[in-house]
C-alpha atoms as a printed R data frame, in Angstrom:
    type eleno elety resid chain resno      x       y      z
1   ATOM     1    CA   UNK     A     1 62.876  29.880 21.852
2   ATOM     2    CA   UNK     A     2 60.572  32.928 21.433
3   ATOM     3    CA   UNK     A     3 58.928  33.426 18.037
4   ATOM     4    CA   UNK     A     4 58.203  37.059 16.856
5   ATOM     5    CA   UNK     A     5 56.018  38.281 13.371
6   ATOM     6    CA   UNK     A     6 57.936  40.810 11.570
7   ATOM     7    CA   UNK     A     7 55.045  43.394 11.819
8   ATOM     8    CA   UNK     A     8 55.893  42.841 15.918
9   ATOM     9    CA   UNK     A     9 59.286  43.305 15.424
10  ATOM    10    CA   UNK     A    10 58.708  46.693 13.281
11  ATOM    11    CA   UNK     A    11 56.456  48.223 16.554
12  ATOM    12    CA   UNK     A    12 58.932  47.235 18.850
13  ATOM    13    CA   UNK     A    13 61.567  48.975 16.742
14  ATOM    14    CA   UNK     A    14 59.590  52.392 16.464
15  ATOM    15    CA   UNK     A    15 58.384  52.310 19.903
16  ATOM    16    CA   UNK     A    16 62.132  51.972 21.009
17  ATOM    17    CA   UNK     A    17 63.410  54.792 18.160
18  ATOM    18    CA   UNK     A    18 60.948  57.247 19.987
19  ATOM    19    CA   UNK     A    19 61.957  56.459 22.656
20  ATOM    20    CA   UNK     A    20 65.615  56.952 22.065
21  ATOM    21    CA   UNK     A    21 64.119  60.336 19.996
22  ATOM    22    CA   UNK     A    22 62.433  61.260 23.804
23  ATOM    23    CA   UNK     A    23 65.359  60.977 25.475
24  ATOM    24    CA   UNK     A    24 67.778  62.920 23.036
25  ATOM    25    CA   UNK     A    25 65.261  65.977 23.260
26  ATOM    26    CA   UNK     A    26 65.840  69.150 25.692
27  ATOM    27    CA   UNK     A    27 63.661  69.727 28.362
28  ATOM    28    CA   UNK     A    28 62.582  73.950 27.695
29  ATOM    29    CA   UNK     A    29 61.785  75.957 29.941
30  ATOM    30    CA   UNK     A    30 61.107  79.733 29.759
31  ATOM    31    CA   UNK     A    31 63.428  81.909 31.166
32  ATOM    32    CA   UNK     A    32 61.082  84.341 32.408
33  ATOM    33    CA   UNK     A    33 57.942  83.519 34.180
34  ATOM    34    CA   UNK     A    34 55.997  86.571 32.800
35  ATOM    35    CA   UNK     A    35 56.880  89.573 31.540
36  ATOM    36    CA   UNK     A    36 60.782  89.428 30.071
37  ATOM    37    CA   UNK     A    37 62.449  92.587 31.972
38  ATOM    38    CA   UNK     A    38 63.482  95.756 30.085
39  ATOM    39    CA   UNK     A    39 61.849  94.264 27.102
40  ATOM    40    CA   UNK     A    40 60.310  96.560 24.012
41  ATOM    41    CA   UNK     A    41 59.596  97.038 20.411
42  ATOM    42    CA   UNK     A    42 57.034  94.872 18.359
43  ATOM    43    CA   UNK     A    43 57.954  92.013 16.948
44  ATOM    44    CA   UNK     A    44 56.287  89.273 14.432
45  ATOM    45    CA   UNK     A    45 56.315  85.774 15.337
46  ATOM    46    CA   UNK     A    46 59.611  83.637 16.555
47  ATOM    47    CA   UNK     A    47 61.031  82.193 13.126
48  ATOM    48    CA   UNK     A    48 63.869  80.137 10.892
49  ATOM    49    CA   UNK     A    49 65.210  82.555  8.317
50  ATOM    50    CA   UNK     A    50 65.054  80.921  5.019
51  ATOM    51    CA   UNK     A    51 68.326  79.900  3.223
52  ATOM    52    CA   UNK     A    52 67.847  83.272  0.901
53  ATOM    53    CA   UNK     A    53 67.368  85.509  3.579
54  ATOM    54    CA   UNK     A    54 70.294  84.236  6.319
55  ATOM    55    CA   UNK     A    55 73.209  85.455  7.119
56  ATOM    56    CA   UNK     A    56 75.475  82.144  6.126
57  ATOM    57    CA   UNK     A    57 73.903  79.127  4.569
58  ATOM    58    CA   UNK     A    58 75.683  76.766  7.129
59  ATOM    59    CA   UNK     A    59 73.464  77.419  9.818
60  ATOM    60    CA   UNK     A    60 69.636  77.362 11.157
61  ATOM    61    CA   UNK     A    61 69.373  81.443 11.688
62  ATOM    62    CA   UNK     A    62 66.512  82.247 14.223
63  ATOM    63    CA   UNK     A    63 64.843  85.424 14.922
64  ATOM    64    CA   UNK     A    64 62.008  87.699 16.327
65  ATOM    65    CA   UNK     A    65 62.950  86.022 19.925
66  ATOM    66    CA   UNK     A    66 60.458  87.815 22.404
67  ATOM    67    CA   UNK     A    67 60.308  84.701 24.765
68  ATOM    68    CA   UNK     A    68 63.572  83.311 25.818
69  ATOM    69    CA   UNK     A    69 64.264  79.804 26.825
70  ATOM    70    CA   UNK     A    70 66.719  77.763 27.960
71  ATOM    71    CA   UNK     A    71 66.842  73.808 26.132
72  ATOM    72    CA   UNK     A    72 68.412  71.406 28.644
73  ATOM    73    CA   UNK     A    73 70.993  68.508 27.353
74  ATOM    74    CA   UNK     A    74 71.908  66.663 30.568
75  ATOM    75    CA   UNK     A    75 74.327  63.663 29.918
76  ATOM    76    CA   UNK     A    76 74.074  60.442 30.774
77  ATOM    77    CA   UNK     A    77 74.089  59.246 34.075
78  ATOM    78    CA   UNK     A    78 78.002  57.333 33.653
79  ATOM    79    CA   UNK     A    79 79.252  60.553 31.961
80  ATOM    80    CA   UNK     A    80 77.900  62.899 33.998
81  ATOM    81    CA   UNK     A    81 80.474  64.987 35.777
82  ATOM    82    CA   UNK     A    82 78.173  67.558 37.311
83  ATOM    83    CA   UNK     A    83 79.352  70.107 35.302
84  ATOM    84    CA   UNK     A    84 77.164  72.353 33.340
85  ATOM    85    CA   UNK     A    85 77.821  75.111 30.877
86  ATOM    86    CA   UNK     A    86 74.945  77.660 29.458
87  ATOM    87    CA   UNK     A    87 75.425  78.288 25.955
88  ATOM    88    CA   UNK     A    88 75.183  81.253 24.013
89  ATOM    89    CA   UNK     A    89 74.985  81.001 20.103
90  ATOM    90    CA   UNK     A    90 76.342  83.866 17.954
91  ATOM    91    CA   UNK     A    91 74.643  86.303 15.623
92  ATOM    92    CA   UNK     A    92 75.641  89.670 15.543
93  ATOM    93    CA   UNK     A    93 72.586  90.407 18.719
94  ATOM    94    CA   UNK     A    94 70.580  89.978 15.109
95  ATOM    95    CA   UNK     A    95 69.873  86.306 14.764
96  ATOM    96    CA   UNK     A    96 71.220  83.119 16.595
97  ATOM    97    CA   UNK     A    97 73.147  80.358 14.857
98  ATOM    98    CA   UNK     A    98 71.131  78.152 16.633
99  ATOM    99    CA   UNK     A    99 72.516  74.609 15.565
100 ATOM   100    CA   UNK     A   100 75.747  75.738 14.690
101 ATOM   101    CA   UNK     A   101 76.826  77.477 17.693
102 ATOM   102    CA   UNK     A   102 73.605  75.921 19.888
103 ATOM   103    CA   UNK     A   103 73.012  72.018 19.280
104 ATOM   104    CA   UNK     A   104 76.264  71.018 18.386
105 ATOM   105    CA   UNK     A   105 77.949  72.580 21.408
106 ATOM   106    CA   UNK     A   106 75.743  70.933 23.389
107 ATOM   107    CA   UNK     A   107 76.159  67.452 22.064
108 ATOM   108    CA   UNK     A   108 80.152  68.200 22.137
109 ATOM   109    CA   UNK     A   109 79.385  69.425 25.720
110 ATOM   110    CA   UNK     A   110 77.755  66.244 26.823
111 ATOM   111    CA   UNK     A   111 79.879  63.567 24.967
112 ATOM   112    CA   UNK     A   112 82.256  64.586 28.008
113 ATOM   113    CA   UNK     A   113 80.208  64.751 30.852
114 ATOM   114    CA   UNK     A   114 79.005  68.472 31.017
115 ATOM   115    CA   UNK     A   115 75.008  69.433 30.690
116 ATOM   116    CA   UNK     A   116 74.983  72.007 27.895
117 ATOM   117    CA   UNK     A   117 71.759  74.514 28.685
118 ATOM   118    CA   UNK     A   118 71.220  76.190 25.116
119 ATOM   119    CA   UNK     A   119 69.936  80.037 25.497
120 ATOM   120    CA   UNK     A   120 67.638  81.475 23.370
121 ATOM   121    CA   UNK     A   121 68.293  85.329 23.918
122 ATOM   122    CA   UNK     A   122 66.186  88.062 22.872
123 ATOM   123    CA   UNK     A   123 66.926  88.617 19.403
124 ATOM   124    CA   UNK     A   124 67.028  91.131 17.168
125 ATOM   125    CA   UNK     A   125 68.100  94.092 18.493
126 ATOM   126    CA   UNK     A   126 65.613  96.510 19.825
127 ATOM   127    CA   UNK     A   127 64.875  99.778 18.589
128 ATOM   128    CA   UNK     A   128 67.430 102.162 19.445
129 ATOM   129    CA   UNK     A   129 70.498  99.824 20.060
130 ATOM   130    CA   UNK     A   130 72.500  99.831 17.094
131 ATOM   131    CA   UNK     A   131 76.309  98.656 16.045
132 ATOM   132    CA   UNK     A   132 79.056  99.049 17.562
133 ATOM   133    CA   UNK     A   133 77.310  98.766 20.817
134 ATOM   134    CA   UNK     A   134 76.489  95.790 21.914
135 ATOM   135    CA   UNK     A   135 72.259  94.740 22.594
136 ATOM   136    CA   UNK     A   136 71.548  95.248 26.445
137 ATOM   137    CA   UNK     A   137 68.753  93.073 26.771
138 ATOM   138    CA   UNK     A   138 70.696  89.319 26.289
139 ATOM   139    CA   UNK     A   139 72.451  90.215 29.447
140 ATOM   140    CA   UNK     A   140 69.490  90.300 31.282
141 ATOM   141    CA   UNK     A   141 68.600  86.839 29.922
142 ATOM   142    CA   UNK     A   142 72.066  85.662 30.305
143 ATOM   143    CA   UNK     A   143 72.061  86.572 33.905
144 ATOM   144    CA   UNK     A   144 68.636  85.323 34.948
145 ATOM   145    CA   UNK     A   145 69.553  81.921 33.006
146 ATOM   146    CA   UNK     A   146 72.154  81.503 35.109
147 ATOM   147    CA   UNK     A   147 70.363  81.941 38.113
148 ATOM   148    CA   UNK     A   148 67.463  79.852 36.174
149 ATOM   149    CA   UNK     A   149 70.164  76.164 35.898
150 ATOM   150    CA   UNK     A   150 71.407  77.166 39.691
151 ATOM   151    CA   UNK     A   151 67.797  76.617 40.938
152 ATOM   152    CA   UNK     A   152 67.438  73.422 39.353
153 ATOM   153    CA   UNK     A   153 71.165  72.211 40.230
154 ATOM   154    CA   UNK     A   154 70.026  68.757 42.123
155 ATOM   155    CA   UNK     A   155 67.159  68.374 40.212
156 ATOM   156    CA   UNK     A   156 69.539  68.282 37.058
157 ATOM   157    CA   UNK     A   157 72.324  66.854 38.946
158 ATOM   158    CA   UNK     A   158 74.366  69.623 38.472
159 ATOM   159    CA   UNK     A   159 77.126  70.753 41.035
160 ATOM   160    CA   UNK     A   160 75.729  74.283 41.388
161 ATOM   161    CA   UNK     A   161 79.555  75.819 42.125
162 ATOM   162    CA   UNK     A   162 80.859  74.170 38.658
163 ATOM   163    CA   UNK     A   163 78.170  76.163 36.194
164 ATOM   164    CA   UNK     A   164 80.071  77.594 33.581
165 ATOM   165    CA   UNK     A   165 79.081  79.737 29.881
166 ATOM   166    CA   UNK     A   166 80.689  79.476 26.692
167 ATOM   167    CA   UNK     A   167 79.603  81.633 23.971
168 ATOM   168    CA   UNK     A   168 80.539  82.421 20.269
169 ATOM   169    CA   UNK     A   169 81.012  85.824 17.962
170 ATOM   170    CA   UNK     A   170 78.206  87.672 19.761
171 ATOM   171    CA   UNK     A   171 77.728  85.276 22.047
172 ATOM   172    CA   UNK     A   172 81.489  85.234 23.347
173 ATOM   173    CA   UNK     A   173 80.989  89.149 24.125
174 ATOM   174    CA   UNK     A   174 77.693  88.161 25.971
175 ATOM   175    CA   UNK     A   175 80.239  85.502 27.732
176 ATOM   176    CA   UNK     A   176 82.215  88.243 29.146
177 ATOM   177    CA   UNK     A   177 79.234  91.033 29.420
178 ATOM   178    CA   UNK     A   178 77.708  88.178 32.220
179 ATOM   179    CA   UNK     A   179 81.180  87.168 33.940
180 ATOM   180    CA   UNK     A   180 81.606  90.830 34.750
181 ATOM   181    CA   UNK     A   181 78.516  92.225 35.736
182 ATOM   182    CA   UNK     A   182 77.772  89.527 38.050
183 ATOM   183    CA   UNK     A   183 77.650  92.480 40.785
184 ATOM   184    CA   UNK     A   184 75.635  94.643 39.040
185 ATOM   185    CA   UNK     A   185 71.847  95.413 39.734
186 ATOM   186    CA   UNK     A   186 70.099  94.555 36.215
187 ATOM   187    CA   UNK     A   187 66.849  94.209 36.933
188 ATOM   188    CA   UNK     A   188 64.581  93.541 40.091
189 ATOM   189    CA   UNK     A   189 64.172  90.567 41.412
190 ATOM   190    CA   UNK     A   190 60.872  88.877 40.350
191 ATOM   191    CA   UNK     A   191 60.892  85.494 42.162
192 ATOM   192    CA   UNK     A   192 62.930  82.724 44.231
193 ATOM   193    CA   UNK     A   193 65.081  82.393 40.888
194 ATOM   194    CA   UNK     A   194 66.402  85.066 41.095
195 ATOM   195    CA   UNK     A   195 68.084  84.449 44.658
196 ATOM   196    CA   UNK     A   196 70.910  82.384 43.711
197 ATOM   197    CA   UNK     A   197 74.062  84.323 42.455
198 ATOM   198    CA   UNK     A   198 74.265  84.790 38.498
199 ATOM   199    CA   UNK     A   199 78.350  85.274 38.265
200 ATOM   200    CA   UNK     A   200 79.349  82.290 36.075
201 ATOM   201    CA   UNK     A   201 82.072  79.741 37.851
202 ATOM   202    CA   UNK     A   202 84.222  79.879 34.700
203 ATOM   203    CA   UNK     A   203 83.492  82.047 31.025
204 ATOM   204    CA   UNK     A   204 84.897  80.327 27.451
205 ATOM   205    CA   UNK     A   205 84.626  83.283 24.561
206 ATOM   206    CA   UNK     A   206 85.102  81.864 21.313
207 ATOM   207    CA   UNK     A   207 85.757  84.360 18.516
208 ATOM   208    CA   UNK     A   208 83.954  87.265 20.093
209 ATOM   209    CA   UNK     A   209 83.405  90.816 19.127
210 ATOM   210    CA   UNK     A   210 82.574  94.323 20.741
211 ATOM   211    CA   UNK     A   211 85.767  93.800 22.894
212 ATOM   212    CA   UNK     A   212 88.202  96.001 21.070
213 ATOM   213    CA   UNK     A   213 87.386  99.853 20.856
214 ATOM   214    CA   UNK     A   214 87.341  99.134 16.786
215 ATOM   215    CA   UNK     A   215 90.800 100.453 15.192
216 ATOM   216    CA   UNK     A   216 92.674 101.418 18.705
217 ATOM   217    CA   UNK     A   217 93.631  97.650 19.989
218 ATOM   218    CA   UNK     A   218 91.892  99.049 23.227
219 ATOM   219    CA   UNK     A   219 89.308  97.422 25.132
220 ATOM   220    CA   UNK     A   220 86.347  99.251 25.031
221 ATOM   221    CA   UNK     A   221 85.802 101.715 27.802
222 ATOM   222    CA   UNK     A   222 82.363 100.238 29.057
223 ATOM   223    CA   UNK     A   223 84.099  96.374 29.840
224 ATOM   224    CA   UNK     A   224 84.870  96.428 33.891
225 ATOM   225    CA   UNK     A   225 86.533  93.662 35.396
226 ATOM   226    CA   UNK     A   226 85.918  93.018 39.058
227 ATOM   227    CA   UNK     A   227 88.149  91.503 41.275
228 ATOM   228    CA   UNK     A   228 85.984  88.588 41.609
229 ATOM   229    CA   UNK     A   229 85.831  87.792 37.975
230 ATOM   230    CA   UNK     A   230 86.172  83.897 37.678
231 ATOM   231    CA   UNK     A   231 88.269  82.399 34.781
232 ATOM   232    CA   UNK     A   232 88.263  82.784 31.498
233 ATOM   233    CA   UNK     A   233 89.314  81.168 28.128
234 ATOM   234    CA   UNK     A   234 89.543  82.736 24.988
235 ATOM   235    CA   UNK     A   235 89.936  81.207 21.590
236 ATOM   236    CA   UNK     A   236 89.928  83.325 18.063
237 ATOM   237    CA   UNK     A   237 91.530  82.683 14.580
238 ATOM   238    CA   UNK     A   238 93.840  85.445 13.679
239 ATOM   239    CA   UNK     A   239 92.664  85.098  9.870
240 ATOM   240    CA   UNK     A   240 88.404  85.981 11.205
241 ATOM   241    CA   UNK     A   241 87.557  88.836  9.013
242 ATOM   242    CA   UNK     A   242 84.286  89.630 11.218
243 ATOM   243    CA   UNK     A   243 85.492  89.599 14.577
244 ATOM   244    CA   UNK     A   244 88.974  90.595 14.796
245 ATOM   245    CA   UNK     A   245 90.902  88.598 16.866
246 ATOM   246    CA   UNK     A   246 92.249  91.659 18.655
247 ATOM   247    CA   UNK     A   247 89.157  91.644 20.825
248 ATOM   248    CA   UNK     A   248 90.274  88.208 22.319
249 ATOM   249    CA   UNK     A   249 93.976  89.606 22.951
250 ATOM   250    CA   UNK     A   250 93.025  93.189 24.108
251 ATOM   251    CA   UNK     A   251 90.733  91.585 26.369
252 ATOM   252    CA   UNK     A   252 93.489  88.495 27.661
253 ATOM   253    CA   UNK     A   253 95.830  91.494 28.618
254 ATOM   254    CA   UNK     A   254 93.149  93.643 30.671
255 ATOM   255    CA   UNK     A   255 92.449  90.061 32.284
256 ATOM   256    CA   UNK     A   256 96.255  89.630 33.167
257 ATOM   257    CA   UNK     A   257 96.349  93.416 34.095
258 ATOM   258    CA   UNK     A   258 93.290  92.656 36.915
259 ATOM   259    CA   UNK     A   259 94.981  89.461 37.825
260 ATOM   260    CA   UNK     A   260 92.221  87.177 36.173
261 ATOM   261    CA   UNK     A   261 93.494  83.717 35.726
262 ATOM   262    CA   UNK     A   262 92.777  83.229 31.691
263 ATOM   263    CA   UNK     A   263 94.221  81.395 28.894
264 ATOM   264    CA   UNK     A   264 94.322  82.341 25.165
265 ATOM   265    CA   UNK     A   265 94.434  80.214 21.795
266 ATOM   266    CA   UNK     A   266 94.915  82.115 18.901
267 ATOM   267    CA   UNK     A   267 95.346  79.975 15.651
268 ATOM   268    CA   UNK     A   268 96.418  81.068 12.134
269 ATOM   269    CA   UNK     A   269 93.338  79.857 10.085
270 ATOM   270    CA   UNK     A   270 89.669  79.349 11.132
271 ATOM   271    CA   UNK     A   271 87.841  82.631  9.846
272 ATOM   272    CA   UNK     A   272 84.644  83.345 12.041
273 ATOM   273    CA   UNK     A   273 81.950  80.547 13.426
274 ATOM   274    CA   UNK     A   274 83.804  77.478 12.689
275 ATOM   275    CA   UNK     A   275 81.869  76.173 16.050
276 ATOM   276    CA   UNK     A   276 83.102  72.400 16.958
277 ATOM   277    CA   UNK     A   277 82.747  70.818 13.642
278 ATOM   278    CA   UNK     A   278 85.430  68.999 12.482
279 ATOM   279    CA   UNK     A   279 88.096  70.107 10.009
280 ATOM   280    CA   UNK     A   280 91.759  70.203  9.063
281 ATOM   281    CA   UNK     A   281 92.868  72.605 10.440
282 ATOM   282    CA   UNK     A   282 93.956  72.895 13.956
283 ATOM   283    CA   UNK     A   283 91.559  75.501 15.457
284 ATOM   284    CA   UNK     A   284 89.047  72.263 15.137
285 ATOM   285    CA   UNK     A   285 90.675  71.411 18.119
286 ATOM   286    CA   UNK     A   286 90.098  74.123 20.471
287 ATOM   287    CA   UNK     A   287 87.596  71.980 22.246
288 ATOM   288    CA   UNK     A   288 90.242  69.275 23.367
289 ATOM   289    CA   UNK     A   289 92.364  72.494 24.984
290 ATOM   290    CA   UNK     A   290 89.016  73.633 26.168
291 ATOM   291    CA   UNK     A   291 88.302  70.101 28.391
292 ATOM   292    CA   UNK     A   292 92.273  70.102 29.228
293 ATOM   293    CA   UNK     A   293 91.406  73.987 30.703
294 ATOM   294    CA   UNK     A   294 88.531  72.811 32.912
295 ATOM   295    CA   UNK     A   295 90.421  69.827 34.332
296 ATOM   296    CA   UNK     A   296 93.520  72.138 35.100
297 ATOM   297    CA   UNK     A   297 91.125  75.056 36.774
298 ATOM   298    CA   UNK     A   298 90.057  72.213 38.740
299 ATOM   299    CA   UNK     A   299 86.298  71.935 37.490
300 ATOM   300    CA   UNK     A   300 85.897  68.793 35.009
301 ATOM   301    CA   UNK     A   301 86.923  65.660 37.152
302 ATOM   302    CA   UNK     A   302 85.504  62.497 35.765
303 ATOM   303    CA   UNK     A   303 83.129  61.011 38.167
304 ATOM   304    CA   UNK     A   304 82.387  56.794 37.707
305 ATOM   305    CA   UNK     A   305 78.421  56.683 37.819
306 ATOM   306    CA   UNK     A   306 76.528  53.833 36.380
307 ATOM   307    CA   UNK     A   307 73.722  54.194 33.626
């Protein structure tokens, strides 16, 4: 039998907790190589908005983005499905819920198979670009991250026809903003990333706002949707007192109108930003109707892969 001291045992226990730690953290990469296009307006430093000063204490608030990045959560090798989804955290086009509506999506996003690419949009808004409108900038970011997770598709081991977005509040309106103006001329091309096609494969919006023409239960007159638009899933609680859910159902009907293929969960309770975290009450489960979605469009097929 093999003997070991405990003061051994304790190295080989740390050296295999960092490595676990390794592992569990995101590759980042910038999302632009140089200058970030149609950028402007000075800004301090990148920060975490103290408990006092952020918007909801639930959440790690972050600012003052003049860099975006995308963090990469690839799953393991006997879940992976090849399936990835860029994520876009809420926050008004102010701050981004980072955890909340960042982290924890992608862990929920790989503890079934699909790489969850967390985007860190430019954030706040610039001068100039105030409510009800919403920022233009993140759709630049949104578009060129796309194109950014298609370039590295076999590196990641990512099927790069079955990339997807999901995005909350803020972020769910930047979900549709990039599903629809896949065909539309944002910027100029800068590099090879940018070759690849930036129209998502399939868009999940999850409570989000600047939909609805506020008070008419219109869709607002600057949403197209092209014929090419590719699926989309909606969820919203009826009871959310930031977001009315009447910009998930005005925009569900203009979908059906075009022909769209889209599916819509409205639930009684929720409020705003109750993310994936688990609670009692049945919106909680939107992400089990979410997966069930995927697998009936035809995108999330389990795939047997050893580790």
């Amino acid at each position: 039998m093999y003997s070991i001291s405990f003061g051994t045992l304790i190295v080989v226990l740390l050296c295999c907790a960092s490595t676990v730690l390794a592992v569990e953290k995101p590759l980042v990469l910038p999302v632009w190589k140089d200058k970030v296009a149609g950028d402007f307006g000075t800004f301090g430093p990148e920060r975490v908005r103290p408990p006092s000063d952020a918007p909801t204490p639930d959440a790690k608030w972050i600012t003052s983005v003049t860099k975006p990045t995308i963090s990469v959560f690839l799953p393991t090798k006997r879940k992976n499905t090849g399936v990835a989804m860029v994520i876009c955290p809420g926050g008004g086009y102010w701050n981004l819920a980072w955890d909340l509506e960042g982290e924890e999506i992608a862990s929920w996003l790989n503890s079934v198979g699909i790489a969850g690419i967390v985007l860190k949009y430019r954030v706040p808004r610039r001068p100039g670009q105030p409510e009800p409108l919403p920022a233009p900038g993140p759709l630049l970011d949104a578009q060129r991250a796309m194109r950014l997770v298609r370039s590295h598709a076999t590196e990641w081991h990512i099927d790069p026809h079955r990339i997807g977005i999901v995005g909350f509040s803020a972020g769910g309106h930047l979900v549709i903003s990039t599903a629809s103006n896949f065909d539309n001329k944002t910027y100029e091309p800068s590099d090879e990333i940018d070759q690849p096609s930036c129209r998502p494969d399939f868009a999940v919006a999850v409570y989000p706002g600047y939909l609805e023409e506020k008070g008419t239960g219109r869709l607002a007159e600057y949403i197209h949707i092209p014929a090419q638009m590719p699926p989309v899933m909606l969820v919203h609680a009826t009871d959310d007192d930031v977001a009315s859910s009447l910009n998930s159902v005005v925009m569900y009907q203009a979908l059906l109108k075009a022909g769209i293929s889209s599916e819509l969960h409205l639930y009684a309770k929720g409020g705003h930003g109750f993310g994936v975290r688990k609670s009692p009450l049945p919106c909680s489960t939107w992400k089990d109707r979410c997966v069930e979605w995927l697998r009936g469009q035809g995108f999330l097929v389990q795939t047997s892969k050893k580790e």
